[in-house]
C-alpha positions in Angstrom: -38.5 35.5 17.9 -37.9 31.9 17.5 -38.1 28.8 19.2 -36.3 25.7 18.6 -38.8 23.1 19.4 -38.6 21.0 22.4 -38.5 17.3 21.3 -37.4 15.3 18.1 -33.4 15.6 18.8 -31.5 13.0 19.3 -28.9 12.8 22.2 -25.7 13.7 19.8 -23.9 10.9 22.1 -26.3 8.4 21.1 -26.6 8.9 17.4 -23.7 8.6 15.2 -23.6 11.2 12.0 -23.4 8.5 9.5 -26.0 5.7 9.3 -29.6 4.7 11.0 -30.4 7.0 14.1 -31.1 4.4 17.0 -33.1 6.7 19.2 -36.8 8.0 18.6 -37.2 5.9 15.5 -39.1 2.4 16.8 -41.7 1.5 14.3 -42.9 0.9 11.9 -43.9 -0.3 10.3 -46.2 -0.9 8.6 -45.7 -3.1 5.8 -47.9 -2.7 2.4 -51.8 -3.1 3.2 -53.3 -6.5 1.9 -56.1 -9.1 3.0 -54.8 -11.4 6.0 -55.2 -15.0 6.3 -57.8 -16.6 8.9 -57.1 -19.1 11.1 -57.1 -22.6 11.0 -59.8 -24.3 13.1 -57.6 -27.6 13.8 -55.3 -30.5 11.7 -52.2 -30.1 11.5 -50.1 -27.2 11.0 -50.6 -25.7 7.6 -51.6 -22.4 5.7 -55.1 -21.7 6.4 -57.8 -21.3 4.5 -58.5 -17.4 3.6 -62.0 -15.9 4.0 -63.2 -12.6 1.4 -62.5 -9.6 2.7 -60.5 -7.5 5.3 -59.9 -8.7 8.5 -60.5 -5.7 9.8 -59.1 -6.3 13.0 -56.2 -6.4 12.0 -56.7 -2.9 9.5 -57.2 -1.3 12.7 -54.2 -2.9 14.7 -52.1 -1.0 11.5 -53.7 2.2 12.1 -53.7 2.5 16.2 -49.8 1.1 15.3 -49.1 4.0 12.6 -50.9 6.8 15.0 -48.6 5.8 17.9 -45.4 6.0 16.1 -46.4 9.3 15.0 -47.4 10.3 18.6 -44.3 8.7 20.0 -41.7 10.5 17.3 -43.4 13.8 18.0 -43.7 14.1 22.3 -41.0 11.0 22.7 -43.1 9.9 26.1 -40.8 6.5 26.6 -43.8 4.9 28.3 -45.2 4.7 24.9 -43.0 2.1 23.9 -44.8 0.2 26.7 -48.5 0.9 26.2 -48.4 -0.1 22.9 -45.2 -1.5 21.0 -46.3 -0.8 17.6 -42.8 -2.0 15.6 -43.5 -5.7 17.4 -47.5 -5.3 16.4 -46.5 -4.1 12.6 -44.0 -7.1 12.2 -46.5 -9.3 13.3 -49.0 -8.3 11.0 -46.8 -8.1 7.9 -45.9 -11.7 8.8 -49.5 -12.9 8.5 -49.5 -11.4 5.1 -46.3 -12.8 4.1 -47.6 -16.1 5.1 -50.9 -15.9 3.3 -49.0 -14.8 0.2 -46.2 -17.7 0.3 -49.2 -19.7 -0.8 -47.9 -18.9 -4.2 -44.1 -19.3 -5.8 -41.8 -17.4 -3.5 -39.6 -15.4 -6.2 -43.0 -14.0 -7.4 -44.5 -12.8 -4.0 -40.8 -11.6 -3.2 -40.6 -9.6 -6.4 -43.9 -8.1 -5.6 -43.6 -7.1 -2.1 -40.6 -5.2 -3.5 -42.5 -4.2 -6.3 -44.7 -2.3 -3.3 -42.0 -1.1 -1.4 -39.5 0.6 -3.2 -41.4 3.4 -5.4 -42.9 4.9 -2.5 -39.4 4.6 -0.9 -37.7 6.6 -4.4 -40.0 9.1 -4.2 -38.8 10.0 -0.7 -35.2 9.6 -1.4 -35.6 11.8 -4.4 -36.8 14.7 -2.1 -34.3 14.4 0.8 -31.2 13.8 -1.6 -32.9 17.0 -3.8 -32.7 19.0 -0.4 -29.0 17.9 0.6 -27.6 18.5 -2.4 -29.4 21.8 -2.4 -27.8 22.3 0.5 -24.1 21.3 -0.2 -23.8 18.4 0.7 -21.3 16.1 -1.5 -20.9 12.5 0.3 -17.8 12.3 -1.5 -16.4 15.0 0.6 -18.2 14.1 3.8 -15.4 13.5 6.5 -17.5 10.7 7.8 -19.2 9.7 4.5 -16.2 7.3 3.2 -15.4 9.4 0.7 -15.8 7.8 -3.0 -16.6 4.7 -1.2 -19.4 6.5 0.6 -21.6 7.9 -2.7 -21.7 3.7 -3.3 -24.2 3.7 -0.3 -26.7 6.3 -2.2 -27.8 2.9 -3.0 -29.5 2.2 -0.1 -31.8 4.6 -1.0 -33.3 2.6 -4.1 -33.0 -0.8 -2.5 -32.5 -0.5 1.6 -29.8 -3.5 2.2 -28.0 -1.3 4.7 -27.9 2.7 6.1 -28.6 5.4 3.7 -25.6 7.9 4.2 -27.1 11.4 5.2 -24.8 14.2 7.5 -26.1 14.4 10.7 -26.0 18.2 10.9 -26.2 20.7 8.0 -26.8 24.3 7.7 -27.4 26.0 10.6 -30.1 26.2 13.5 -31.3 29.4 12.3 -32.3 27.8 8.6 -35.8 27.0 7.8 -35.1 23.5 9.5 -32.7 22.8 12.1 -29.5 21.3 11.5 -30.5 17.8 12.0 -33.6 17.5 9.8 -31.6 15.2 8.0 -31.0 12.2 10.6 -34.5 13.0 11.7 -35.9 12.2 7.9 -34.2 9.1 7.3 -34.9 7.6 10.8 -37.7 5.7 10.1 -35.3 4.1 6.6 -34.1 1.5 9.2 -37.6 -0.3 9.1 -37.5 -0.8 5.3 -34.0 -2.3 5.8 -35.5 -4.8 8.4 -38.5 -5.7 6.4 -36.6 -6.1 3.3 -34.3 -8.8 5.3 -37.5 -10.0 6.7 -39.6 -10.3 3.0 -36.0 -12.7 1.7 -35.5 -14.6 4.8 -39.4 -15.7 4.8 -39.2 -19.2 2.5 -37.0 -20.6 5.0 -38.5 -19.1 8.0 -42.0 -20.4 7.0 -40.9 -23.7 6.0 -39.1 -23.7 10.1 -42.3 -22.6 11.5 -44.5 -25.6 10.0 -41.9 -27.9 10.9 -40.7 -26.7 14.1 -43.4 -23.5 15.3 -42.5 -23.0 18.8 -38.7 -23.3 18.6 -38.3 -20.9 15.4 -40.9 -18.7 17.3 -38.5 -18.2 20.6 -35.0 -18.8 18.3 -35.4 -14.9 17.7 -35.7 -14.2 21.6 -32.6 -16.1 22.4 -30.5 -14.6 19.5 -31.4 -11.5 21.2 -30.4 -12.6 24.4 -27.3 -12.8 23.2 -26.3 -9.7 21.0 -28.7 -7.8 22.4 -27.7 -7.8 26.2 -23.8 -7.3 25.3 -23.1 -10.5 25.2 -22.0 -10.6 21.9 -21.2 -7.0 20.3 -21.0 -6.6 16.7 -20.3 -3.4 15.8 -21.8 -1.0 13.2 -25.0 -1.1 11.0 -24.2 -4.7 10.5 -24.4 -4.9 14.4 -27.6 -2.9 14.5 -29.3 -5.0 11.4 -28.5 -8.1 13.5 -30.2 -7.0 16.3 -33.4 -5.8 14.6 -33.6 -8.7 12.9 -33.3 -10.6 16.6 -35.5 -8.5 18.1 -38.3 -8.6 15.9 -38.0 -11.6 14.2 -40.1 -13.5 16.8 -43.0 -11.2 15.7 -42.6 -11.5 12.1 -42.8 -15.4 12.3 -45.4 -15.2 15.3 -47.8 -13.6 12.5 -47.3 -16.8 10.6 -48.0 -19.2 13.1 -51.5 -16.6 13.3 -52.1 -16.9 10.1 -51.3 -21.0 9.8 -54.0 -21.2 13.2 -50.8 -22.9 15.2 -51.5 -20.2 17.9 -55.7 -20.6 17.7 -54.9 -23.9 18.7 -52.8 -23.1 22.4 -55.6 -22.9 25.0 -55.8 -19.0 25.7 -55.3 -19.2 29.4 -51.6 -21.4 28.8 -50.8 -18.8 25.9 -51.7 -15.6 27.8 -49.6 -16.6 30.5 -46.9 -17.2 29.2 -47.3 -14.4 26.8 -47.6 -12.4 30.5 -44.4 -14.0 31.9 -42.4 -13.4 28.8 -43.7 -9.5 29.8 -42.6 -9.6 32.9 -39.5 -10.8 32.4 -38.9 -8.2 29.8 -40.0 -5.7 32.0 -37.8 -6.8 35.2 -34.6 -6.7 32.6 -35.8 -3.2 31.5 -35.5 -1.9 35.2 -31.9 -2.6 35.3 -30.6 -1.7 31.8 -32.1 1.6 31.0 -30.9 3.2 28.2 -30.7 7.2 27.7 -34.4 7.5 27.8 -35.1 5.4 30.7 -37.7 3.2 30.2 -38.1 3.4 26.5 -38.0 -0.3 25.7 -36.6 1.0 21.9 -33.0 1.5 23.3 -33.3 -1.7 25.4 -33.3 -4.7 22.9 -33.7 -7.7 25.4 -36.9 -6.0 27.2 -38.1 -4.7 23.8 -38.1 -8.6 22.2 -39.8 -10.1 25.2 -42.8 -7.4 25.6 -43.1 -7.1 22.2 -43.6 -10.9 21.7 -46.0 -11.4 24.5 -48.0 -8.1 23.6 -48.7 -9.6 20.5 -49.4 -13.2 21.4 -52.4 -11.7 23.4 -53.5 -9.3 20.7 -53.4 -12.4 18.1 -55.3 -14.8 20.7 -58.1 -12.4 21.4 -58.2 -12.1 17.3 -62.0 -10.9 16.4 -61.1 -11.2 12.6 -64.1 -8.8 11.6 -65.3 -8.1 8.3 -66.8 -4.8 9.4 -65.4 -2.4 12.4 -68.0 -3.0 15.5 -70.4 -0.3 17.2 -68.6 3.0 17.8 -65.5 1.8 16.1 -67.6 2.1 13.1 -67.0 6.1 12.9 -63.5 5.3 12.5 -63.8 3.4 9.3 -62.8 5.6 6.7 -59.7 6.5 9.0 -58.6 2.8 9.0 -59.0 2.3 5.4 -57.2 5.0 4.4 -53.8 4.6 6.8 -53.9 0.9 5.7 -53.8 1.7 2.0 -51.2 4.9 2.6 -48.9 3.0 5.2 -45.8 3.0 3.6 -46.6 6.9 2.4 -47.5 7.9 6.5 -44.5 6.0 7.7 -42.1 7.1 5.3 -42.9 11.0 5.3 -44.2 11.6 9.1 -40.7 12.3 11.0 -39.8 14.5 7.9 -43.4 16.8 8.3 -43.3 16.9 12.3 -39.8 18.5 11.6 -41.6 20.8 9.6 -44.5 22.2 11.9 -41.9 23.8 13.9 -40.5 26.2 11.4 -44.4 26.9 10.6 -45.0 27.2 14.7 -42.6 29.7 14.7 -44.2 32.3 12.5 -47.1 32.7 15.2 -44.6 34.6 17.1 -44.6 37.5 14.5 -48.5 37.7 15.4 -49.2 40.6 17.4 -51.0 38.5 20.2 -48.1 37.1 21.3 -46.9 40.3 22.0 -48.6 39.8 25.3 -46.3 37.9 27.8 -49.3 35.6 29.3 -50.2 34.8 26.1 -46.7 34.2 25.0 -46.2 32.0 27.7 -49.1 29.8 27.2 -48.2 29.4 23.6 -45.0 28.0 24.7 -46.5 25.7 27.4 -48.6 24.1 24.5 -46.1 24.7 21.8 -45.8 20.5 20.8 -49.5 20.4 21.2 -50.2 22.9 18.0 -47.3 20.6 16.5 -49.7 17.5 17.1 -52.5 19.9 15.6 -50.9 20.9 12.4 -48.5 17.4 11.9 -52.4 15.9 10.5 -52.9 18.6 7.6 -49.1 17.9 6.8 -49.7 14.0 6.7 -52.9 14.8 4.4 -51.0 16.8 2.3 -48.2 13.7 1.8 -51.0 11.4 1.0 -52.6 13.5 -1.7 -48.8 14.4 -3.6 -47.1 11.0 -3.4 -49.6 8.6 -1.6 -51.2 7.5 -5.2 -47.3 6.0 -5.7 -48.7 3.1 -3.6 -51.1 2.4 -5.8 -49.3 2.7 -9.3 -46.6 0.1 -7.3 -49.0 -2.3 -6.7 -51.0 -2.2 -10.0 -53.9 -0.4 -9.0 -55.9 2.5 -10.4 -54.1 5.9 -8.5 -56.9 6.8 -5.9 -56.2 10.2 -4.6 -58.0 9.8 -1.2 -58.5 6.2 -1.1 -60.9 6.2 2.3 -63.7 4.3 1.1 -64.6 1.5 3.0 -64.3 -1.8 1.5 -67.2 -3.6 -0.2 -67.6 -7.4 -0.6 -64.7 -9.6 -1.3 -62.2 -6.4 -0.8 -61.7 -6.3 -4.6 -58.7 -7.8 -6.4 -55.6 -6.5 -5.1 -51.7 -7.5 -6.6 -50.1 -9.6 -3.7 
């Protein structure tokens, strides 16, 4: 007996079968783990002056991120999108580094943030394409794929300008992994697209925001205002890149006016309320344009850009900026070191293993307890549950085989298990 499991398919009318699933497939984000900037106690805009060590803070803003995109991907609870917007916090945060590391010659810190990004990302690709191909799958011959044309965008899976090509059903339902294991596994590629975009884009942008903070802040916002509420509709992945870009962009350059202490220097109560009416007013356009999920503010661009933005104007305000994780949040420690230096590993392999508990789920059925009907039955009533359960071991697993790929693109010594916590200045790290 088998059981197809009960969340992680996209609405076939939703997703098309070539390019960047838009449903179930928010964050992110995480960018590559480095030290964050502190904020500037007054003068005039500027970068501020960095401090030795973590902020560890923000380490643990990355982790609760990462944990909820995993949580969200696996049950798909909408609200989720609401109680915490992880892609908005993840921007944010990789914007703070970006900053801090455009203290240096840009070509050099844009080389290496590519330098960090793209290994991890040809490891992945090498396994899913290894699986397709295994599969027969020929994007030449694809119907959708663009024939000849269409094995040109393999591309995108060495360097992620635009939507990996992938069918959006192969082999059957009865294989080891359903038919659409494939759209599912390159869901989350749409963040690496958006943060390359972001990573080029940031010498301007940074030179805007200490020039002009508050308008380049909200330009974002009202670019989504406009081809994010239908507006303007442009069509295709270039339409969907657009709008990413819109809808986060006010994050991503948010986390540099954090990191240049512009935003230390609003008075809280004036920042937090507007920070609470930009919320509302994403909230009040959610109510009347939901999208196939209903709340989810993912398929609801306008909403997602305004909550997003305010959420993280109130996390960045109340900044802590600890060197050490405080009282009981000091158990955790060795959890947030390790997600922080395997981000990019967790992100990129997560949607691909919670496909894979289910196959595994399945074989329980062949036990002979669930020969009993009660106990049958309250399998299935807890069946994503044990997916939850078993998704962790999976994750480890990822870490261990391709996880030290992180550290060989960013010039460090290949750690295995690299959960230590950090110790004095943080050690040097390649920016």
């Amino acid at each position: 007996m088998t059981q197809a499991h009960p969340t992680g398919t996209p609405d076939s009318g939703a997703t098309p079968r070539y390019g960047i699933p838009r449903q179930r497939t928010d964050e992110q984000a995480p960018a590559p783990a480095g030290r964050p900037g502190e904020r500037a106690s007054g003068g005039s805009p500027g970068p501020a002056r960095p401090q030795p060590g973590r902020d560890r803070y923000l380490d643990l803003l990355r982790s609760v991120a990462l944990v909820r995109v995993v949580v969200y991907h696996l049950f798909g609870w909408a609200w989720l999108s609401v109680l915490f917007p992880s892609m908005g916090v993840m921007f944010a945060l990789a914007g703070s580094l970006m900053a801090r590391s455009l203290n240096r010659p840009a070509a050099g810190v844009i080389r290496g943030r590519l330098r960090r990004l793209l290994p991890p990302l040809w490891a992945f690709g090498a396994v899913v394409l290894t699986l397709l191909f295994l599969q027969g799958w020929n994007p030449a011959r694809d119907p959708d794929g663009g024939g000849t044309w269409g094995v040109l965008d393999l591309i995108d899976y060495l360097v992620p300008i635009g939507a990996p090509p992938y069918p959006w059903h192969i082999g059957s339902e009865s294989g080891l992994l359903e038919s659409s294991w494939a759209g599912q596994a390159a869901g989350p590629l749409w963040y690496l697209r958006a943060y390359l975009w972001f990573v080029v884009a940031s010498p301007p942008l940074l030179w805007a925001v200490r020039r002009f903070p508050w308008p380049t802040v909200l330009a974002p916002l009202a670019l989504t205002a406009v081809v994010g509420t239908g507006v303007v509709t442009i069509p295709g992945e270039t339409g969907n890149a657009v709008t990413d870009f819109a809808v986060y962009g006010g994050c991503w350059v948010l986390g540099f006016a954090h990191h240049d202490g512009v935003l230390a220097r609003v008075p809280r109560y004036l920042a937090v309320s507007a920070a609470a009416a930009l919320m509302a007013l994403g909230l009040w356009w959610a109510s009347g344009h939901h999208g196939a999920e209903g709340w989810d503010l993912n398929d609801i661009p306008f909403a997602q850009a305004c909550w997003s933005l305010g959420f993280v104007v109130i996390l960045l305000q109340y900044s802590p900026s600890w060197q050490r994780l405080p009282g009981r949040l000091a158990r955790w420690d060795g959890f947030v070191t390790l997600t922080n230096n395997r981000a990019v590993t967790i992100y990129l392999w997560h949607n691909m293993l919670i496909m894979a508990t289910f196959p595994i789920l399945d074989l329980a059925y062949r036990l002979p307890l669930l020969d009993d009907a009660r106990a049958a039955s309250l399998y299935d009533a807890t069946y994503t549950f044990w997916a939850f359960v078993l998704v962790w071991p999976l994750i480890a697993a990822a870490v261990l085989s391709f996880g030290w790929i992180e550290d060989l693109a960013a010039r460090r010594r290949p750690r295995p298990w690299p959960a230590g916590a950090p110790k004095g200045g943080g050690g040097r790290r390649s920016k």
